[in-house]
Residue frames relative to the residue before (quaternion, step in Angstrom):
aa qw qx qy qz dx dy dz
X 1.0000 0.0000 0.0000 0.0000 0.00 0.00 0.00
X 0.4898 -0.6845 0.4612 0.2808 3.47 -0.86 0.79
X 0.3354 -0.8243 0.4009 0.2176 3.35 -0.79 0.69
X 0.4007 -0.6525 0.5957 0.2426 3.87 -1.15 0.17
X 0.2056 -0.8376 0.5061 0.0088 3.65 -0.07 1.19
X 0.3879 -0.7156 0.5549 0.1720 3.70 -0.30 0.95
X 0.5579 0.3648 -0.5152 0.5387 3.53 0.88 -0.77
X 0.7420 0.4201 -0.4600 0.2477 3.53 -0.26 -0.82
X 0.4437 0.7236 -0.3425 0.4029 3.69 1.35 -0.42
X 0.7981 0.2608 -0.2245 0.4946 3.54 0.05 -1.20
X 0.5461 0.4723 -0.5836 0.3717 3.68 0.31 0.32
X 0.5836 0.6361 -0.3247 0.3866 3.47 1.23 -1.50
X 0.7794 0.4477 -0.1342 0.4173 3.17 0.42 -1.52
X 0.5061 0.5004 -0.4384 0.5488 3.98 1.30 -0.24
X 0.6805 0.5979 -0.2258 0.3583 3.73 0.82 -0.90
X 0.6425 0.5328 -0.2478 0.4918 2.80 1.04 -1.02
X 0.5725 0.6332 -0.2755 0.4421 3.35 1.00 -1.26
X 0.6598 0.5676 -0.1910 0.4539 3.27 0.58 -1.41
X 0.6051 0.5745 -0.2791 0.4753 3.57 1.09 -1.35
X 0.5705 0.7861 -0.1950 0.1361 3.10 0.94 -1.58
X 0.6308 0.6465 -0.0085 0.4290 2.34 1.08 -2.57
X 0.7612 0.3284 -0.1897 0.5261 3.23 0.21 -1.80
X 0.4709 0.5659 -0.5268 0.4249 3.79 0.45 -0.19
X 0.7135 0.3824 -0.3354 0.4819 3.76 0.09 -1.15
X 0.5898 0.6349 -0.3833 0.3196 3.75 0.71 -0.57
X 0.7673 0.2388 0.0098 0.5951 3.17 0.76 -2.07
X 0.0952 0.7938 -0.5913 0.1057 3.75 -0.40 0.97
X 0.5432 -0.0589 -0.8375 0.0110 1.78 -1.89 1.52
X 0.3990 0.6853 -0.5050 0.3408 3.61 1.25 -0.42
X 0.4546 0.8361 -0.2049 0.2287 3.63 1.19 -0.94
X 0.6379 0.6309 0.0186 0.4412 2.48 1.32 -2.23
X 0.7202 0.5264 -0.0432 0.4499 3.08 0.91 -1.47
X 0.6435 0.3785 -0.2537 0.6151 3.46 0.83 -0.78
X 0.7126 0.3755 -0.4195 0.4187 3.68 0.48 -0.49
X 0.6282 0.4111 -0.4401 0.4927 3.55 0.59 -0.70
X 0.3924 0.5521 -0.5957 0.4317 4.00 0.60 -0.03
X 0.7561 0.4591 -0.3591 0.2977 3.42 0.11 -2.08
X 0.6575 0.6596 -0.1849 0.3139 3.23 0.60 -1.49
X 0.6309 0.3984 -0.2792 0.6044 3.96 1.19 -1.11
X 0.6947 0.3848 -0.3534 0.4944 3.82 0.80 -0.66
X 0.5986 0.4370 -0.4498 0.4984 3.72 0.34 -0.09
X 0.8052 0.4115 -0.2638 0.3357 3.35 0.33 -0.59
X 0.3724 0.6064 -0.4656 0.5262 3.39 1.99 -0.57
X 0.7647 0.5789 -0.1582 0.2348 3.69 -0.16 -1.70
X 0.6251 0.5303 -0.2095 0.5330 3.12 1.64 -1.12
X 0.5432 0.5900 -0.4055 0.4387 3.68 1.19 -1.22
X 0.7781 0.4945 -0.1817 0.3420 3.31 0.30 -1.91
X 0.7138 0.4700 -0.3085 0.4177 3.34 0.91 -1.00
X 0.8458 0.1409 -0.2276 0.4614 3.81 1.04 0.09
X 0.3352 0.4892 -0.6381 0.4911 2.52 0.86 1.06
X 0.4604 0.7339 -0.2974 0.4012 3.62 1.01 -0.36
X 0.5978 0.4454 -0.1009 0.6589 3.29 0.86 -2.10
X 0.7776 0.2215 -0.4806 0.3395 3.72 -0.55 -0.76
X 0.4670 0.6173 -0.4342 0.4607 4.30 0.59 -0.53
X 0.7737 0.3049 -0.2828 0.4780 3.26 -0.26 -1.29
X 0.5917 0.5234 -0.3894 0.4736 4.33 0.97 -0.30
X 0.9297 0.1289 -0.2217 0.2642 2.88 0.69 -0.89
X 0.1494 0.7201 -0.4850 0.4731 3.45 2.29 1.04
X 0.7556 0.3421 -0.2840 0.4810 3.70 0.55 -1.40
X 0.5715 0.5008 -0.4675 0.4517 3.88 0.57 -0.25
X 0.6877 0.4714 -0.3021 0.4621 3.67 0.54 -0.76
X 0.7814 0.2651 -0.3914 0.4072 3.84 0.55 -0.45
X 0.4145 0.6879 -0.3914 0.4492 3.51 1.27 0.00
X 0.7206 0.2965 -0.2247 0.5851 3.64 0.84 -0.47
X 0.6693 0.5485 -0.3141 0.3904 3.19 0.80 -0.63
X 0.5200 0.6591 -0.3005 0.4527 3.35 2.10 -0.60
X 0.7902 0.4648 0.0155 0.3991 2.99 0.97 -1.80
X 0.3897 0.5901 -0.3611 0.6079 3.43 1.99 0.40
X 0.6956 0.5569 -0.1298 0.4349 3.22 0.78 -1.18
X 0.1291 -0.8617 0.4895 0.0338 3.25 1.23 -0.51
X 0.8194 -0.3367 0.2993 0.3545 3.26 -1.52 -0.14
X 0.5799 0.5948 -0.3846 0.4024 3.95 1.22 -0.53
X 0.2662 -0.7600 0.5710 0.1595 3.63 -0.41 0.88
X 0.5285 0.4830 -0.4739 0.5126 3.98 1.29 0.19
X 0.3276 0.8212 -0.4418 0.1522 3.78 0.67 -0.30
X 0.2697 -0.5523 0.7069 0.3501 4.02 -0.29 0.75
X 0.4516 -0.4704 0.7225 0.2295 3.25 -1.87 0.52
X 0.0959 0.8013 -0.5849 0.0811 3.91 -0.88 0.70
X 0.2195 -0.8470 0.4551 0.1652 3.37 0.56 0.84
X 0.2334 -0.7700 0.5844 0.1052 3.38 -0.82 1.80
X 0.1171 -0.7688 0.6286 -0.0126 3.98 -0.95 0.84
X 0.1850 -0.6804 0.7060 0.0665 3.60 -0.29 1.31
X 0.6149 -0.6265 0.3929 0.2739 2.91 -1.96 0.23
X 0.5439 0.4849 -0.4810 0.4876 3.72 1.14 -0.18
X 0.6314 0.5940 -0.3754 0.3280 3.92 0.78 0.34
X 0.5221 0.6048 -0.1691 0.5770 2.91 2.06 -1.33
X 0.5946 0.6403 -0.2032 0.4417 3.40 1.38 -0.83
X 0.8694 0.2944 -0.1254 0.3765 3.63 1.23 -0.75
X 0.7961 0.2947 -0.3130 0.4258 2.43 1.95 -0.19
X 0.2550 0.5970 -0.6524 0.3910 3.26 1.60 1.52
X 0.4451 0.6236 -0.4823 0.4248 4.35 1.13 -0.47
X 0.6617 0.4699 -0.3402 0.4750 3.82 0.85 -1.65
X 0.7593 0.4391 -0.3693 0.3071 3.92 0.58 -0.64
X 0.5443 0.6946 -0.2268 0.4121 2.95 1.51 -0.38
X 0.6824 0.3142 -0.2666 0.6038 3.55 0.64 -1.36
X 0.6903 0.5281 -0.4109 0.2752 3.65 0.61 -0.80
X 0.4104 0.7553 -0.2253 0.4586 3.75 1.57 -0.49
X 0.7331 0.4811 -0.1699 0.4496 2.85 1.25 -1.59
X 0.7278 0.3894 -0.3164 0.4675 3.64 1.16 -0.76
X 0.4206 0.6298 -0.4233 0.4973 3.76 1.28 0.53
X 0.8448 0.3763 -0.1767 0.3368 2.80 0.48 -1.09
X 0.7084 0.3933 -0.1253 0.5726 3.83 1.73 -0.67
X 0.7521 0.1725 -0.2105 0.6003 3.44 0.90 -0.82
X 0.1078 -0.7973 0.5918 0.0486 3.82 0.17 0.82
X 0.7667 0.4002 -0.3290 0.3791 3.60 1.08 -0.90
X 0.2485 0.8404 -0.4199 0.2361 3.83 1.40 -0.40
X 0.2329 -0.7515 0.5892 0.1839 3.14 -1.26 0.48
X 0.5800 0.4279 -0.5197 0.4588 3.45 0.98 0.90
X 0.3138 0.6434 -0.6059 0.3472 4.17 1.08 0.61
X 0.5523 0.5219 -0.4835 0.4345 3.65 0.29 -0.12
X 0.6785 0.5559 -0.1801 0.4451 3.45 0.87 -1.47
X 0.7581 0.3278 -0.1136 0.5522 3.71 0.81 -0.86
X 0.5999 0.3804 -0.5433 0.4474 3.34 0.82 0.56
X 0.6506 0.6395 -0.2867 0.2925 3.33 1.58 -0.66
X 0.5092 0.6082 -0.1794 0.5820 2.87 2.13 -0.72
X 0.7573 0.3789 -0.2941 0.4432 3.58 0.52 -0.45
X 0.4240 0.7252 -0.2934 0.4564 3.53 1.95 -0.39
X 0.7340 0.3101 -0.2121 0.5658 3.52 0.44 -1.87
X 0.7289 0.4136 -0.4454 0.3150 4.02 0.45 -0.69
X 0.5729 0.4818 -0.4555 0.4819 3.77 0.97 0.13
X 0.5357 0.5950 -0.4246 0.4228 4.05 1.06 -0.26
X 0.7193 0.5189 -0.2138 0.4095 3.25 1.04 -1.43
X 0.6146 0.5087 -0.2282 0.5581 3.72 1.29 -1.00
X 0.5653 -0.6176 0.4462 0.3160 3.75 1.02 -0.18
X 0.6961 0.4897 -0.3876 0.3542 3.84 1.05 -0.15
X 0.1896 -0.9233 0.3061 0.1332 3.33 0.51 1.53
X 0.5030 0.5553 -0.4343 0.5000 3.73 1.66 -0.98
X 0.6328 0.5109 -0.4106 0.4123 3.79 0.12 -1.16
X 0.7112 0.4095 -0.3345 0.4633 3.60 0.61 -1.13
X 0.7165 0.4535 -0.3590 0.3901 3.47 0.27 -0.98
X 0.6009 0.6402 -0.3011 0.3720 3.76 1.17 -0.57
X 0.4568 0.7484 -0.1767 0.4472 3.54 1.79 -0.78
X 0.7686 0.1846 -0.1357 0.5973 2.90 0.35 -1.94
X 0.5279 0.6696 -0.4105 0.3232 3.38 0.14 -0.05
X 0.6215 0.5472 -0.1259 0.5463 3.11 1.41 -1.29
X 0.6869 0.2871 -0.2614 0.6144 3.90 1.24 -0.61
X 0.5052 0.5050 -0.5185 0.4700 3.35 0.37 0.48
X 0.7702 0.4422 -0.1617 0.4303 2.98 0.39 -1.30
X 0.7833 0.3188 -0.1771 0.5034 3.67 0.48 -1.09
X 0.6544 0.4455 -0.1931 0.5797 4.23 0.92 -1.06
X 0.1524 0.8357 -0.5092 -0.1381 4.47 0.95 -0.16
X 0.6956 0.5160 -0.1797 0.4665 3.27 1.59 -1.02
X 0.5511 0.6573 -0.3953 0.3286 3.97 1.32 -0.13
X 0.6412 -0.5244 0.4266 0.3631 3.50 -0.98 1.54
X 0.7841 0.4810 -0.2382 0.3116 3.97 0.85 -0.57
X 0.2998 0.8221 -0.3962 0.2781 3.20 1.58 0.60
X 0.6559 0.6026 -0.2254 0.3949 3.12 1.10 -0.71
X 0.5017 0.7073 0.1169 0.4841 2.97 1.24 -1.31
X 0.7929 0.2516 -0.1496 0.5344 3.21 0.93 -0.99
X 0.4518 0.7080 -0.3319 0.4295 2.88 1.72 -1.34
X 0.7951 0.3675 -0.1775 0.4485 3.75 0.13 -1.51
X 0.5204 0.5221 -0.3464 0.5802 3.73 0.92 -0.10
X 0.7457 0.3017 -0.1977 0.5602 3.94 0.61 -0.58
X 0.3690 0.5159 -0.4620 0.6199 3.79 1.67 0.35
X 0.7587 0.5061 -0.1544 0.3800 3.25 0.00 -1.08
X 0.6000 0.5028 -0.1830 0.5947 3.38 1.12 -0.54
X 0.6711 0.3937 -0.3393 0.5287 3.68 0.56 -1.15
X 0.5658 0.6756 -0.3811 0.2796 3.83 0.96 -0.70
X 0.7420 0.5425 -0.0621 0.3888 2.85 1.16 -1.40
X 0.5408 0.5617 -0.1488 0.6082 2.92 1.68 -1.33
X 0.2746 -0.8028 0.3968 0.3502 4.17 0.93 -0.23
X 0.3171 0.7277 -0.5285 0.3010 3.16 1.50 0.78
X 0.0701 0.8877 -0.4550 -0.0020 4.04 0.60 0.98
X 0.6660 0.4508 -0.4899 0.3364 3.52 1.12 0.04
X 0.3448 0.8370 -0.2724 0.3260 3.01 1.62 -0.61
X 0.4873 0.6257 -0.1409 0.5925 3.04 1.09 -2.35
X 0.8601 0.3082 -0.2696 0.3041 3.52 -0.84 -1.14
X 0.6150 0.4095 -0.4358 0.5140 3.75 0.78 -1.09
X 0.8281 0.3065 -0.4065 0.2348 3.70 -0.02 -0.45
X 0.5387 0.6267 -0.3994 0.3968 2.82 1.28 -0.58
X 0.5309 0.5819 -0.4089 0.4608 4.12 1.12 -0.60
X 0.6953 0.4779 -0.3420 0.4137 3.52 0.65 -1.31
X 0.4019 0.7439 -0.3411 0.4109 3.96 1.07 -0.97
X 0.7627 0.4011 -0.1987 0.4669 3.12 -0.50 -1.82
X 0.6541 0.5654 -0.2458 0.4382 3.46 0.39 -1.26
X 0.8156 0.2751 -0.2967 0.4135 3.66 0.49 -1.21
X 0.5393 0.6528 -0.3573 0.3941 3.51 1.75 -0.86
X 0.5447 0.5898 -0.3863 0.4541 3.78 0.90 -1.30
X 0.6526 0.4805 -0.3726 0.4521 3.73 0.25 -1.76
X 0.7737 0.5463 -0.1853 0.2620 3.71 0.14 -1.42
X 0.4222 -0.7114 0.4646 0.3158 3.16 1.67 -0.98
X 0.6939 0.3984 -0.4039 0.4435 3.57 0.86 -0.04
X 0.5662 -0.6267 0.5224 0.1176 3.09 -0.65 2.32
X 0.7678 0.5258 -0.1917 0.3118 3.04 -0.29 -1.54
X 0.8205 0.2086 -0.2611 0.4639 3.46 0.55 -0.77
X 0.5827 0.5585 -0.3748 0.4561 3.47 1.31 0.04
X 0.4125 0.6342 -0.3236 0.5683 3.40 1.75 -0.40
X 0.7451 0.3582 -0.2527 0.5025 4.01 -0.03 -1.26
X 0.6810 0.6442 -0.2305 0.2610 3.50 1.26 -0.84
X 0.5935 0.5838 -0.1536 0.5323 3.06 2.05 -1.18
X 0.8655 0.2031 -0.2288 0.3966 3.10 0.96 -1.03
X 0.1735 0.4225 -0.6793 0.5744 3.98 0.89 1.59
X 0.7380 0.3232 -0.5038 0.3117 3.55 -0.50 -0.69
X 0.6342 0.5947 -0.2386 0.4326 3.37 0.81 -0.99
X 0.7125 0.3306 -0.2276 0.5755 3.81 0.99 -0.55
X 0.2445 0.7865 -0.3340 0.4582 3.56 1.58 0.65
X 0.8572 0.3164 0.1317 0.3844 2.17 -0.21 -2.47
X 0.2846 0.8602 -0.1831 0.3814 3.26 1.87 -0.38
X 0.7806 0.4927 0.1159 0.3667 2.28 0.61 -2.77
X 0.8631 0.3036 -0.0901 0.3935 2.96 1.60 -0.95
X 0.4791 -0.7430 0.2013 0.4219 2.66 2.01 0.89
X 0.5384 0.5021 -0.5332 0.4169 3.91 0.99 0.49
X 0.3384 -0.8514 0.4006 0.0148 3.42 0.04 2.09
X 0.7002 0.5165 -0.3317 0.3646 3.79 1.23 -0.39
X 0.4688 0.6832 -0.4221 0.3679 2.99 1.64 -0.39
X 0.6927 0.5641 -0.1689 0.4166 2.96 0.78 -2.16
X 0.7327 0.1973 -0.3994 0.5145 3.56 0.28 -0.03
X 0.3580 0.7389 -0.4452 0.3573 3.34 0.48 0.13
X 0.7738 0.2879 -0.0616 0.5608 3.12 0.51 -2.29
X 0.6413 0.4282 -0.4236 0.4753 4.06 0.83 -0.55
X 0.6111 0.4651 -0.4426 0.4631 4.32 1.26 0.34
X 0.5873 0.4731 -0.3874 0.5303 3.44 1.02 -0.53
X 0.6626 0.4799 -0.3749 0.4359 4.08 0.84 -0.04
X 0.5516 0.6023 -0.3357 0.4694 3.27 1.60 -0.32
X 0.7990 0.3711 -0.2102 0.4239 3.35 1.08 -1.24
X 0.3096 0.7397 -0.3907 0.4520 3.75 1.87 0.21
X 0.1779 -0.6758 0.6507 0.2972 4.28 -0.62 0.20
X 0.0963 -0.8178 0.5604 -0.0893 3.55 0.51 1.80
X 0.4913 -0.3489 0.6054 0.5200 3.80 -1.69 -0.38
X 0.6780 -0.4872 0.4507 0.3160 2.86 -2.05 0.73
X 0.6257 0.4891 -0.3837 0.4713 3.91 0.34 -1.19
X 0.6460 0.3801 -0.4212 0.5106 4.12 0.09 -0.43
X 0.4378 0.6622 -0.4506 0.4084 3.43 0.58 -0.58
X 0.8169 0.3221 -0.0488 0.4759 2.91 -0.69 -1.91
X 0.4229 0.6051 -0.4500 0.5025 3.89 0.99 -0.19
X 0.8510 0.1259 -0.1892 0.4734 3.29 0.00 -1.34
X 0.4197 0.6727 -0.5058 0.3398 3.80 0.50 -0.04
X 0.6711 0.5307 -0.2836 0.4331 3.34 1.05 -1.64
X 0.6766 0.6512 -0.0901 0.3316 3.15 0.75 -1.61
X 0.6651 0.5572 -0.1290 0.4802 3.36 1.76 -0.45
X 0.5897 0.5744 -0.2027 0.5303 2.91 1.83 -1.74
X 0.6873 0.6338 -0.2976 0.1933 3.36 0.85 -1.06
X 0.7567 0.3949 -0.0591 0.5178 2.62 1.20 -1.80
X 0.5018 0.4319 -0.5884 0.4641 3.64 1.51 0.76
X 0.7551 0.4222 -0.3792 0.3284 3.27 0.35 -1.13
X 0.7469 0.4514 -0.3414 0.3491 4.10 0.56 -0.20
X 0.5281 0.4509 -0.3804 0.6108 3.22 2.14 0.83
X 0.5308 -0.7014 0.3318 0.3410 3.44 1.66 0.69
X 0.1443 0.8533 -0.3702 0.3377 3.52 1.31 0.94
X 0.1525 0.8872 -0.4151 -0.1318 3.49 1.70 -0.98
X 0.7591 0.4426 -0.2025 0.4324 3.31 0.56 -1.60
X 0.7417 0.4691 -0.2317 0.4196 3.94 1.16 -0.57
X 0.3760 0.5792 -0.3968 0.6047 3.31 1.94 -0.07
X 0.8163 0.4036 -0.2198 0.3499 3.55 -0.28 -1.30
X 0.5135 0.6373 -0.3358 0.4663 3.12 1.45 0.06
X 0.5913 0.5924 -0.1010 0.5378 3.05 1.31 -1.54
X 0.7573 0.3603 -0.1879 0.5112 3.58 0.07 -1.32
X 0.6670 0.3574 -0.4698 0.4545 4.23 0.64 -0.29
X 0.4992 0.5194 -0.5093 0.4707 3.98 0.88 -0.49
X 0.6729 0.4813 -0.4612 0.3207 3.93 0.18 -0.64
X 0.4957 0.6324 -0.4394 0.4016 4.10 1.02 0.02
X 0.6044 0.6373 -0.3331 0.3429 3.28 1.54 -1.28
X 0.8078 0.4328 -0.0209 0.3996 3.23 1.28 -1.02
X 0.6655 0.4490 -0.2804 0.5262 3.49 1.40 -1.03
X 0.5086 0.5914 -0.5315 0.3303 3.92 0.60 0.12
X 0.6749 0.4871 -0.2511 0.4942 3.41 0.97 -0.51
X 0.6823 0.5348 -0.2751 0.4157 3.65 1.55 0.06
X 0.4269 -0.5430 0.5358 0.4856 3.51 1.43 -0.37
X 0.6967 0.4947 -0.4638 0.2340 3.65 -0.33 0.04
């Protein structure tokens, strides 16, 4: 996600100020320049908490979601959402609504649909979500957040049991993420495909795509995702000695997770 820099803020906002001033001076041009300041403060302010409340309530959700998990490194990941979370990030759809709906030309609408995308995933309303990212694909072709969205609307079709779907795009992903260099989403990308194929009991894929996450310079928590995910599906094909392989690499990584 693209960020909103504060350094870049207090110059803006000294300027504006400055604008301000002379606005009350020279009227009616005045008028005009202030109602400028005003629509840009207020654009910036929308975005910038709606920002803050997401990232509050992204970090409230994997904290529980940690501590659900407990100590069992075989854990499905299930993503626990209390209600004072559900609570901020119906605030994130809101303010984010707002910059759709007033600053249509902005160059952070890419950003707030993406934001209003992942907070309908988390709340459970997957068509709304999947309809989002779809919408920035479709409407933003040239925004640094294509990727990104792409996998977020993978993730969505999962849920949504729309699983071939899931797979054709998720194939095209990996592919564009690898070319691009962003590990990370080609990492999260391999291993949905891998909990796919899983799903569909064609077991070489899945370890396949959960080895090509191994050999990605992934976050630690995908890691241990696909590490588990490997052990398993050696050791319940009676693999013993390649499981235990699998399942001691996951220390390398889960100390740094709380678990």
């Amino acid at each position: 996600m693209k960020k909103f820099h504060h350094l870049f803020a207090l110059p803006l906002l000294t300027t504006l100020s400055l604008l301000n001033f002379r606005c009350t001076v020279f009227s009616p041009v005045g008028e005009a320049l202030t109602g400028a300041y005003e629509y840009t403060v207020s654009y910036f302010n929308s975005y910038y908490n709606a920002s803050r409340a997401f990232s509050d309530a992204e970090d409230e959700i994997h904290t529980a979601t940690q501590a659900a998990r407990g100590k069992s490194f075989h854990a499905k990941r299930v993503f626990v959402v209390s209600a004072a979370a559900k609570q901020k990030l119906t605030v994130v759809i809101d303010k984010c609504s707002s910059i759709l709906s007033f600053h249509p030309p902005s160059s952070l609408v890419d950003d707030a649909l993406l934001l209003i995308g992942k907070s309908y995933y988390y709340q459970g309303e997957y068509l709304k979500a999947e309809r989002k990212f779809q919408e920035l694909v479709e409407q933003y072709p040239t925004s640094p957040l294509i990727l990104e969205s792409k996998l977020w609307r993978s993730r969505t079709l999962e849920r949504l049991n729309r699983q071939e779907d899931a797979v054709s795009l998720l194939t095209t992903l990996v592919a564009e993420a690898e070319i691009e260099g962003e590990d990370n989403i080609a990492g999260d990308a391999h291993l949905l495909l891998a909990g796919l194929y899983e799903a569909k009991e064609e077991r070489e894929r899945a370890i396949g795509h959960y080895r090509r996450v191994t050999e990605l310079g992934v976050h630690d928590d995908t890691m241990v995702d696909a590490l588990v995910g490997a052990g398993d599906l050696f050791f319940s094909s009676g693999q013993f000695e390649k499981a235990s392989e699998e399942f001691e690499k996951v220390t390398d990584y889960a100390s740094n997770l709380n678990v």
